[in-house]
C-alpha positions, 0 to 999 in steps of 0.5 A, a space after each residue: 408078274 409087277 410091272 416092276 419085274 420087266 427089266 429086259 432091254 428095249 432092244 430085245 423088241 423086234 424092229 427096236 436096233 441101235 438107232 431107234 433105242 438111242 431115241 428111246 434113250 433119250 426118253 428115258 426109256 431103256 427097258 420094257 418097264 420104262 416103255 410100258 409104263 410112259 404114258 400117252 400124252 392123249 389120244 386120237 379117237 378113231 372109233 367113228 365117222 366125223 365128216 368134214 366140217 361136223 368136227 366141232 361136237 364132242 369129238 373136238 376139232 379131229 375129223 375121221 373120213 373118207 375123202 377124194 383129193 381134188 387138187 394137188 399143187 405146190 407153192 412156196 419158196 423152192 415150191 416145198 409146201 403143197 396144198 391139197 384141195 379135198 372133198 368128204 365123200 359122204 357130205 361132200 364138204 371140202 377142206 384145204 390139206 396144207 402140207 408144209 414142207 412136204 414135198 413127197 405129198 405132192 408125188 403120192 397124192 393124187 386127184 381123184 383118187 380115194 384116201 382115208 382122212 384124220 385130220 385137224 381142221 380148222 376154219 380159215 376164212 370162209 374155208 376149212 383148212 389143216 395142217 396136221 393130217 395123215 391120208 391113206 389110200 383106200 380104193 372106191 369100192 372099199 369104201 363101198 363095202 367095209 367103210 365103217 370097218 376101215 375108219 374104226 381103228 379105236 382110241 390110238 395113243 399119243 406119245 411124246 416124240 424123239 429123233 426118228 421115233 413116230 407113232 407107229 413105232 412106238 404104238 408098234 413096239 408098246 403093244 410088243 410089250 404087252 404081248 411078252 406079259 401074259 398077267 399083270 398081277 395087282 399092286 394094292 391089297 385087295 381089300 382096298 382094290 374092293 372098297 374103292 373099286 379100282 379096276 384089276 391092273 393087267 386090265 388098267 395097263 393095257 387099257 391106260 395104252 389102247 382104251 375100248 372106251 372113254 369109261 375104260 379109260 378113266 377107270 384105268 388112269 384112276 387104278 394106276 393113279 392110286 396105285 402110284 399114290 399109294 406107294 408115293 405115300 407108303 414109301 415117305 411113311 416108311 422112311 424111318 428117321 435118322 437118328 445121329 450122334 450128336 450133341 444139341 446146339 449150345 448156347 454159342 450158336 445163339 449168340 452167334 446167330 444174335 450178333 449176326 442178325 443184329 449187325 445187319 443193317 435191316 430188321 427180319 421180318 416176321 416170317 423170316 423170324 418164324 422160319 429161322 426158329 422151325 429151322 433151329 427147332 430142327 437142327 437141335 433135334 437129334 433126327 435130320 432136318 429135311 425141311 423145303 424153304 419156299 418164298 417169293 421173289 426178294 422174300 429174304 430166303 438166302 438171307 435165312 439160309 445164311 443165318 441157319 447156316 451159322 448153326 452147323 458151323 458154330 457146332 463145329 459142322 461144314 456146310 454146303 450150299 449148292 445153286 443151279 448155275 455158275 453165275 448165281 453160285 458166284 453171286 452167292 459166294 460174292 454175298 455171302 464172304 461179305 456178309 461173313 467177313 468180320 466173323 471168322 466164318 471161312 468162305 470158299 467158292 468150287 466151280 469146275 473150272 478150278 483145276 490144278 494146284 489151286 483145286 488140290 489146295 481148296 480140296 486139301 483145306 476142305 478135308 481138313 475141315 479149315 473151309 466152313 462154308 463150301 459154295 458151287 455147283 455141281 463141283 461140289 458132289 465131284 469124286 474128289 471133294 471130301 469134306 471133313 464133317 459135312 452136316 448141313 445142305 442148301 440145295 437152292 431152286 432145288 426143283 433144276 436139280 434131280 435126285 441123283 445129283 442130290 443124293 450125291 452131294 448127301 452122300 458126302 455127309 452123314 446124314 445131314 440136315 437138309 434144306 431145299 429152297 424154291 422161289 416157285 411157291 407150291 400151293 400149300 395144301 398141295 405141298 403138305 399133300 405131295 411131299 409126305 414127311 417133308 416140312 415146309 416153311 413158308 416166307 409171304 412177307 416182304 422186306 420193309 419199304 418195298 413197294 409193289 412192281 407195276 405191271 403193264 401189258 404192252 402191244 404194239 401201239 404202246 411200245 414207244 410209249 414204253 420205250 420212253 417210260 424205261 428212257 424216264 427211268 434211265 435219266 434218273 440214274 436208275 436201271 433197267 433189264 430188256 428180256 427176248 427168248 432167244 439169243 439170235 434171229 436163227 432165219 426167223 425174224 417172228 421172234 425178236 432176239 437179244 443180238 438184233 434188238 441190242 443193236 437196235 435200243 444202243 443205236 435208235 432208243 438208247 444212243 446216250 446211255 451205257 448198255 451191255 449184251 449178255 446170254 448164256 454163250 458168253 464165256 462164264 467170266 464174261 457173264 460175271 464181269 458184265 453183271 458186276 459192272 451192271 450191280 456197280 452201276 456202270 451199265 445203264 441197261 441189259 439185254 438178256 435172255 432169261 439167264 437174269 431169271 434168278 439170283 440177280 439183286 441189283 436194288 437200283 434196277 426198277 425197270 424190266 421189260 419182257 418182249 413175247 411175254 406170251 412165250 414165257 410161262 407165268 413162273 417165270 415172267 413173275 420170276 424176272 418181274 422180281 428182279 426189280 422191285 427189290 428196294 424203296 424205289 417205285 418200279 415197273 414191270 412192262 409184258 409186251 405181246 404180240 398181235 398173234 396173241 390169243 385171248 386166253 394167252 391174254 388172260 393169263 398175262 392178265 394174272 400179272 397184272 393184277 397181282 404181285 402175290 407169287 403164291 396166287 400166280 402158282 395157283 394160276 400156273 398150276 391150273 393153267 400148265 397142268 401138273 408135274 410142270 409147276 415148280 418142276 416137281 416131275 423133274 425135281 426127284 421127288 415127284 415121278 407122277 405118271 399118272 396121278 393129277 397134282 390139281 386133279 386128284 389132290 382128294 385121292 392122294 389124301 385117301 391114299 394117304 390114310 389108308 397107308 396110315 391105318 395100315 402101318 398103324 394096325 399092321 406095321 410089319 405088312 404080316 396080314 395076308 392082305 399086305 402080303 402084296 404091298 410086301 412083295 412090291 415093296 421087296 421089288 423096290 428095294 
């Protein structure tokens, strides 16, 4: 049987009852396909002996040994920590167990007893100390006569993890899994499983979750590789397009997008000029346009989309143009009814807190068709909005969206155009490779008079001096954003928060000028009224989380500082660097760290600094993040990528990619013998 075909309940499982599902639940996993294929986020070899303090080999820093506990003690406040002192019973090495709030340890570990030992070690000092350890008993004589047997217990998988869920329960229940299928039957036409010699799928599923071996395993994630980029292939090839009804674009649009470029008080830039004619080249053709706009931080991405717009509105067409977040959407809806006022364009903004009366007249007007552009979030897909003749989507930071949501904001339209924008660039041969018949268009170049962001690392010896560069700044009637990961101290003083260091910079730093608090508690209109203060320059500073992550464009701003930068993921820091450096003023971008930082977390940093260009910084993410995290392309609805590597295996989905070419090309209806397989998969999608 296809993996495919394993619909059945998790709960069918022995052992699996109300509360355990609920936890796979929110793993996404409800059925034994979900289950069976959720892939281990690594493994534990415990297939041979490593002795305490000969971890450093091939094997990493895991030790897999027999042990005797010396020591047991407890410590700390309310004496909830215990430390157990250990030695190996083969090399006699000790090492310090540190069982951080784990007081049963103290009540099942006994000196001189005998236990079975995985652990991480790590050297602390001149010892070797672990903090993340199991330990069984086992008894001295045991040892004596099945040792090797009883520390062999293979390469074990690890999975991701939630509420009550441990490994065991979920190692339990993959291989009860498992046992229901006698066969699993493979996926790919023979011919191609033969030429790249993939191994048989029964054995890749089952191996993918218990390998016999390194070798096995790679075989095994490679079969599986290939059989998810063949069907991610086949199925983008497939997708006939759309034909529509409609006449092409006459000459009123042009004028319309002419008069309006011309009214602005800047000029495009080249790449805006080059993505505006791909987009009308697109939406005067009788297909639907499904086209991802991708672009750096105060590249002009809005602006384009704003000018395309006019396309399907001076056709007669609505559009609607979806954001992540109320405060953006209310941004753009603030931008966008400026910059349409004198045009006869209508502008109207639906949020869910619009209810009653004046909801059912927004409604009413949208269905009659007497809104043109409809700007919100998710209320814009609500059951109750009907549009008239909705036929252009902007989706923007399309990748916070999944493809649910998408597909019902499209299904208010027939088949509209479509254009998704990203301010989290993707590395264009990875684009054109993963994306399959998706166009893309590509903004590099900034507005004209922009200077590049300045970018500082900053210790601890340095942070006055950055206090005082901001306080420079300020004097000069310019802004600034201060940036902390997280709202409150919540017990952990580690972390700065933005409630603690606003008091602080209003108090100690920043007596003198105006400063304002915001964070993603605050209700909405709060939020919104903070920022149109801060656009207004009545706000000298902000004190933020990382809800000023996007959309904000406050030209005066010229300062960002971001505390524990070594928290925040490249994207993201070059995402709140762009929120300054967007007009002619010189700005400054300070990344301050802390003393636990590590090297590489220091490097990575390093990348900021040395450069501004958005595209070389998803280089480095992607390279230091791993795939599926980059642009949120795992959760974005177009990538479901389980076991395929976006970095890795960038060759092999071009191999996939031609296959599928000649396959279609020389049998296009999948009637050969050997596509009979890709038939009956394709019929089980469907």
């Amino acid at each position: 049987m296809f993996i495919g075909e394993l619909k059945q309940d998790i709960k069918t499982l022995p052992g699996v009852g109300k509360k355990t599902r609920e936890d796979y639940e929110n793993l996404d996993i409800r059925t034994l396909e979900d289950l069976i294929q959720t892939t281990p986020r690594g493994y534990e070899d415990r297939s041979h002996r490593i002795c305490i303090g000969r971890q450093n080999d091939e094997a990493g820093s895991w030790t897999n040994t027999f042990v005797r506990a010396e020591s047991v003690s407890e410590f700390g406040p309310g004496r909830k920590n215990v430390k157990i002192i250990v030695r190996d019973t083969e090399n006699n090495q000790k090492a310090f167990l540190m069982g951080f709030n784990r007081t049963y340890l103290s009540k099942t570990v006994f000196p001189g007893a005998f236990y079975h030992l995985y652990a991480n070690i790590t050297p602390y000092g001149t010892g070797l100390t672990s903090a993340q350890f199991e330990l069984k008993p086992v008894r001295e004589e045991d040892i004596m006569v099945a040792g090797d047997m009883l520390l062999d217990q293979g390469i074990l998988p690890v999975y991701g993890l939630s509420g009550g869920l441990t490994q065991k329960i979920i190692r339990r229940d993959v291989k009860s899994a498992l046992a229901k299928v006698p066969f699993f039957d493979d996926e790919i036409p023979q011919s191609l499983m033969d030429k790249y010699h993939l191994m048989p799928m029964d054995k890749a599923i089952r191996e993918i979750h218990f390998p016999t071996s390194d070798k096995t395993l790679k075989e095994a994630r490679r079969a599986l590789a290939f059989r998810e980029v063949f069907y991610l292939q086949l199925e983008a090839k497939r997708r006939p397009p759309v034909e529509r009804r409609r006449q092409a674009i006459d000459g009123r649009t042009y004028d319309a997008e002419k008069r309006f470029i011309e009214s602005l008080p800047f000029e495009l830039t080249a790449d805006q000029v080059k993505v505006l004619e791909e987009i009308r080249k697109d939406m005067s053709g009788s297909e639907s346009m499904n086209r991802l706009l991708q672009g750096d931080v105060g590249s002009g991405k809005t602006l384009v989309a704003w000018v395309s717009a006019l396309h399907a509105i001076c056709d007669g067409a609505q559009v609607a143009f979806l954001a992540p977040t109320e405060l953006l959407a209310r941004q753009h809806a603030q931008v966008a009814d400026a910059l349409f006022r004198n045009t006869g364009i209508t502008v109207a903004f639906l949020n869910g807190e619009v209810h009653g009366k004046p909801r059912q007249m927004l409604l009413d007007q949208l269905k009659a068709g007497n809104i043109d552009l409809l700007i919100g979030t998710h209320a814009l897909f609500s059951k109750d909005v009907e549009y008239r003749n909705l036929r252009y989507v902007i989706i923007d930071e399309q990748h916070r969206f999944g493809v649910e949501q998408r597909r019902a904001l499209l299904e208010k339209g027939i088949e509209p155009d479509v254009l998704l924008m990203t301010a989290t660039p993707i590395p264009r041969t990875l684009a054109l490779t993963v994306f399959g018949n998706l166009n893309v268009s590509t903004i590099k170049t900034m507005p004209k008079g922009r200077l590049p962001v300045k970018t500082y690392l900053v210790d601890d010896t340095k942070r006055d001096e950055m206090y005082r560069a901001v306080g420079v700044e300020m004097q000069r009637g310019h802004q600034a954003y201060f940036v902390y990961p997280r709202i409150d101290d919540e017990g952990n003083s580690d972390l700065r928060d933005v409630i603690t260091m606003y008091e602080f910079l209003s108090t100690q730093k920043y007596p003198s000028f105006r400063g304002a608090l915001i964070h993603s508690r605050l209700p909405e209109d709060e939020k919104i009224a903070i920022l149109n203060d801060f656009s207004a320059g009545k706000l000298d500073y902000l004190v933020s989380t990382s809800v000023v992550e996007v959309g904000i464009d406050v030209p005066n701003a010229t300062c960002m500082v971001v505390e524990h930068s070594e928290n925040f993921g490249l994207s993201a820091l070059h995402q709140l660097r762009g929120r300054v450096g967007r007009s002619s003023l010189q700005s400054w971008c300070f990344l301050a760290y802390e003393k636990t930082i590590t090297e590489d977390g220091k490097k990575r940093l390093s990348v900021l600094r040395r450069t501004n260009d958005g595209f070389e910084i998803a280089e480095e993410d992607l390279k230091i993040r791993g795939p599926g995290e980059l642009a949120g392309l795992r959760q974005s609805g177009f990538l479901h990528l389980k076991y395929a590597d976006l970095e890795k295996d960038v060759s092999m989905m071009a191999t996939a990619r031609d296959e599928v070419d000649n396959i279609l090309s020389s049998d296009p209806g999948l009637l050969s013998l050997d596509n009979a397989v890709i038939r009956r998969v394709l019929g089980l999608k469907n």
